[in-house]
C-alpha positions as CSV (number, residue, x, y, z in Angstrom):
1,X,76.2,92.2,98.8
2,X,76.3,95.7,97.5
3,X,77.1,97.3,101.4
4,X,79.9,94.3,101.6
5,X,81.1,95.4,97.8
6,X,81.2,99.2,99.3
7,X,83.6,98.0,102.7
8,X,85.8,96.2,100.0
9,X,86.3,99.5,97.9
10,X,86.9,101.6,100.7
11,X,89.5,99.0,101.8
12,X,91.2,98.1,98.9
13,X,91.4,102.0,98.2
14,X,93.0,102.3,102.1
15,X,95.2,99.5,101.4
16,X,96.9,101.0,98.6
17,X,97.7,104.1,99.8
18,X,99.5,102.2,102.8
19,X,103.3,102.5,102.5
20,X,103.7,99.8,105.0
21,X,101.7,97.1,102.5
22,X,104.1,98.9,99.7
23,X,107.3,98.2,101.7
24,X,106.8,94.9,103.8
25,X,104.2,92.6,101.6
26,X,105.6,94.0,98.0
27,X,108.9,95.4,98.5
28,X,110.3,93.0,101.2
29,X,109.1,89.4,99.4
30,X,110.7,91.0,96.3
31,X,114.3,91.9,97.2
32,X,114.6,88.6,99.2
33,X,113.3,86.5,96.0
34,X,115.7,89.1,94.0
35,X,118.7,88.2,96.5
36,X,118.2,84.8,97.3
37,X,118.3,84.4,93.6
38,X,121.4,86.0,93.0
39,X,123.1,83.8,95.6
40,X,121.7,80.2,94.8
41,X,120.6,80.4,91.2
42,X,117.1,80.3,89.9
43,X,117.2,77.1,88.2
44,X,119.1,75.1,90.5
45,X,117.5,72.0,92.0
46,X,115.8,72.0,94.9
47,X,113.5,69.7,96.8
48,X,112.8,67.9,93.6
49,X,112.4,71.0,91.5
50,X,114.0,74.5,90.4
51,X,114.6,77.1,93.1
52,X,113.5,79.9,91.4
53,X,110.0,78.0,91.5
54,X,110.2,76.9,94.9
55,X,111.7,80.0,97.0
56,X,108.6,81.6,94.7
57,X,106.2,79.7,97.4
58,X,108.2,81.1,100.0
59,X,108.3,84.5,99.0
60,X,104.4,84.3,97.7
61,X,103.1,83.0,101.2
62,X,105.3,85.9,102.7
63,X,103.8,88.7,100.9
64,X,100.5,87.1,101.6
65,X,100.8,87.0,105.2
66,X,102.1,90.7,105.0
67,X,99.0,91.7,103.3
68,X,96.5,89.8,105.5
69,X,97.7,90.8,108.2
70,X,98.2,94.5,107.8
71,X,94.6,94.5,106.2
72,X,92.6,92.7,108.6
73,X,94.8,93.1,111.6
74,X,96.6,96.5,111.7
75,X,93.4,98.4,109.5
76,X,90.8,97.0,111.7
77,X,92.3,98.3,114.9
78,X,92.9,101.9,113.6
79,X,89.4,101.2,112.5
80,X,88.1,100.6,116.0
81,X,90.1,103.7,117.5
82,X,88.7,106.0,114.8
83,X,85.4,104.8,115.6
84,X,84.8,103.8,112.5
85,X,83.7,100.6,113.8
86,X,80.8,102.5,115.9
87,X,79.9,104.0,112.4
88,X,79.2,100.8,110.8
89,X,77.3,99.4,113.4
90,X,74.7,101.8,112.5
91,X,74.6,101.1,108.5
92,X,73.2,97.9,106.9
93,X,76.4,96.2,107.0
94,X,76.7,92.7,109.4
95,X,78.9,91.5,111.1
96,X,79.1,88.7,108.7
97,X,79.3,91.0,105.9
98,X,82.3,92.9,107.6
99,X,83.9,89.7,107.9
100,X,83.4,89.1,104.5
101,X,84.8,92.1,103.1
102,X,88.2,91.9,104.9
103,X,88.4,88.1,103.5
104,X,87.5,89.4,100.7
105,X,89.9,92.6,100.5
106,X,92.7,90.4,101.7
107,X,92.1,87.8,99.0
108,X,92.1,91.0,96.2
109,X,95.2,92.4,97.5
110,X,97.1,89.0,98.0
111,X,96.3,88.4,94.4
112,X,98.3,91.7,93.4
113,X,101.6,90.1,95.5
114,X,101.7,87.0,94.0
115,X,101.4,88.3,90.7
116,X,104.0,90.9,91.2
117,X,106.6,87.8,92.1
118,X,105.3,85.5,89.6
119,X,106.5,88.0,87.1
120,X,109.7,88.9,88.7
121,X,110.1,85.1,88.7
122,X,109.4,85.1,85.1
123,X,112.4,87.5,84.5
124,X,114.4,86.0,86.8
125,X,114.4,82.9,84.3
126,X,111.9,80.7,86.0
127,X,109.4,79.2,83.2
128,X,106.1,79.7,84.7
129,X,103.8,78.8,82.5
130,X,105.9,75.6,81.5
131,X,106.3,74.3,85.3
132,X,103.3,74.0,87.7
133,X,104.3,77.3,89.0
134,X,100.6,78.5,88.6
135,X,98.7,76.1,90.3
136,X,101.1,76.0,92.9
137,X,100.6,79.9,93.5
138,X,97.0,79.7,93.2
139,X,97.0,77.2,96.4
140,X,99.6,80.0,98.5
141,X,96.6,82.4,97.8
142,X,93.6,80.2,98.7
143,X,95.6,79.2,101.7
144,X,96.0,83.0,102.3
145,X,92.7,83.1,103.7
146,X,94.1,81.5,107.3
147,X,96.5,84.4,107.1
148,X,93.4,86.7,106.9
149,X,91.3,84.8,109.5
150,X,94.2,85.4,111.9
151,X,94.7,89.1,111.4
152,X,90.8,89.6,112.0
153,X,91.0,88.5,115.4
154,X,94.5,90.7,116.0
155,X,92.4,93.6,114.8
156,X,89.5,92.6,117.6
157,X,91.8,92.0,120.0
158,X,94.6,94.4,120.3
159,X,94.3,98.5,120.1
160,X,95.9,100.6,117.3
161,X,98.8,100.9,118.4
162,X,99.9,97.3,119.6
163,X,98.3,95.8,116.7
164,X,100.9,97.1,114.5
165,X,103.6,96.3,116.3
166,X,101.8,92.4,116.7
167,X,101.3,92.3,113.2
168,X,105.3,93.2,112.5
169,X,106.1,90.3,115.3
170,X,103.8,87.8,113.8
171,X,105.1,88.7,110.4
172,X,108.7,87.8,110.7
173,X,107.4,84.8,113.4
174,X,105.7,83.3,110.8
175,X,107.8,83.8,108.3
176,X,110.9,82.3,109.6
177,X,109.5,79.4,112.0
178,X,107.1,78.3,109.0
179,X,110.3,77.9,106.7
180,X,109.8,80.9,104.2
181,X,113.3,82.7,104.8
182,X,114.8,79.2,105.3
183,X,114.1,76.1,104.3
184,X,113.5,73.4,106.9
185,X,115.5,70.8,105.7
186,X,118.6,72.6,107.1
187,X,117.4,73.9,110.2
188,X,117.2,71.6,113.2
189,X,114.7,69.5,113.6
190,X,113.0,71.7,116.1
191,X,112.0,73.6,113.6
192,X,110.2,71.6,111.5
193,X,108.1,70.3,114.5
194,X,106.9,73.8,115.2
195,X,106.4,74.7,111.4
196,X,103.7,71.8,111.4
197,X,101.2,73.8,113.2
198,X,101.7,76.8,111.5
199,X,99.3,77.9,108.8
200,X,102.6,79.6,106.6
201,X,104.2,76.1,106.5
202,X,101.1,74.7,105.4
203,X,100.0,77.1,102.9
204,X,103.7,77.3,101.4
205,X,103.2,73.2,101.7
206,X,99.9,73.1,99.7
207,X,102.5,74.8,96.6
208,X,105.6,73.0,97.3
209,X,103.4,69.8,97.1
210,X,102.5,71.0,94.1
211,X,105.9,71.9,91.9
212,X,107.3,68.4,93.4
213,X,104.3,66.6,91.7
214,X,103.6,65.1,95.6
215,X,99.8,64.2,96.4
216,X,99.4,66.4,99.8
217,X,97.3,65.2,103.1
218,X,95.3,66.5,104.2
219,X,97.1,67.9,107.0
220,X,98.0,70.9,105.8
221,X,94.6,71.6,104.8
222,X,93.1,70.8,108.3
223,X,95.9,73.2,109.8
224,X,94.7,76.1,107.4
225,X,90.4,75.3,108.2
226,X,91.6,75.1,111.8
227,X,92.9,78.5,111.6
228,X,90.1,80.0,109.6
229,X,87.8,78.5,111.7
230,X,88.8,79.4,115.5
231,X,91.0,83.1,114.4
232,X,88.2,84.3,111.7
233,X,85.4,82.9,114.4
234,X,86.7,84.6,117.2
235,X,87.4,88.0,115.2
236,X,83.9,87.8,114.0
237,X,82.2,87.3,117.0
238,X,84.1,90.4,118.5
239,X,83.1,92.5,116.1
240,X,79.7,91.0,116.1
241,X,79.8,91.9,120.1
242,X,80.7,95.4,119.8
243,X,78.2,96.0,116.9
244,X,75.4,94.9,119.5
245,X,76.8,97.1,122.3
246,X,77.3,99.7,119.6
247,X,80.7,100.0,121.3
């Protein structure tokens, strides 16, 4: 625990000092929430609640694939081109553990983006504590953890220099095709077939369910395990391979 609780440190520390995770997954999620509210209205009605709440879950799930990405994904590679990687495979820390800390680091640094827009909600006119705005952002962050699982096997897979440019691709990929800049009801209906396999449709679903007062399947949930499972299994067991080789 205390050699994962080190990696996490060292991450979190590298994480904020990243002016790409300061402009996309903080400053990006915010003007669009800040614009699109301008334009529609915060409390306007919208798939059976207010706007302001709802494009919330959009712009919460988009700052949390930002961050997930860029700290699993884009950090791991720079990690493995700096050797870094080599390094740890001679401390005490596992592969498991490693794993671990980058969920773990994601999950921190997700929790400072969806604060940030809950609060800019909150002055935007949106009654957070009133609505089940909360709970409904506390399932965009657990679901956040597919979004992590994903960017660990980017960071396996790819060198330094194309993972950033994946992670930038799979940013905006996810974010439009999963519904986030748009909403899916007035898009064709193309869209919405490809959003179901997505895990940024069905993390922003697992909140939307939530504000609308709908009981979710468990669809959405199987999408996001199914991710975590195959992305964070694969990335795992790459990392676990090079440790053995001490590659």
């Amino acid at each position: 625990m205390k050699a994962t609780m080190g990696q996490v440190t060292l991450d979190l520390l590298r994480t904020v000092r990243n002016v790409r995770y300061l402009i996309f997954t903080l400053g990006i999620p915010v003007g669009f929430y800040l614009l699109y509210g301008a334009m529609y209205g915060s409390n306007r009605i919208f798939a059976h609640t207010l706007w302001g709440a709802y494009f919330l879950v959009s712009m919460a799930t988009y700052g949390a694939i930002g961050t997930a990405l860029n700290v699993t994904g884009a950090e791991a590679a720079q990690e493995r081109a700096a050797g870094w990687q080599r390094y740890l495979a001679l401390t005490p820390l596992t592969g498991a553990q490693y794993v671990a800390a980058k969920i773990i680091t994601a999950l921190i640094a997700n929790l400072g983006v969806v604060i940030l827009l809950t609060l800019v909600a909150g002055l935007r006119g949106v009654a957070v504590f009133t609505l089940p705005v909360l709970p409904a952002i506390f399932s965009v962050w657990l679901g956040s953890i597919s979004f992590a699982a994903l960017g660990l096997w980017i960071g396996q897979v790819l060198n330094s220099s194309t993972a950033s440019y994946g992670v930038v691709v799979l940013y905006l990929v996810l974010g439009f095709l999963g519904g986030l800049w748009t909403p899916l009801s007035i898009l064709p209906p193309i869209f919405a077939h490809i959003a179901w396999y997505l895990p940024s449709y069905a993390a922003a679903s697992l909140g939307w369910a939530v504000l609308a007062h709908h009981s979710e399947t468990l669809r959405n949930l199987g999408v996001l395990a199914g991710y975590i499972i195959v992305f964070g299994g694969a990335g795992g067991l790459l990392y676990a391979r090079r440790e053995f080789r001490r590659e």
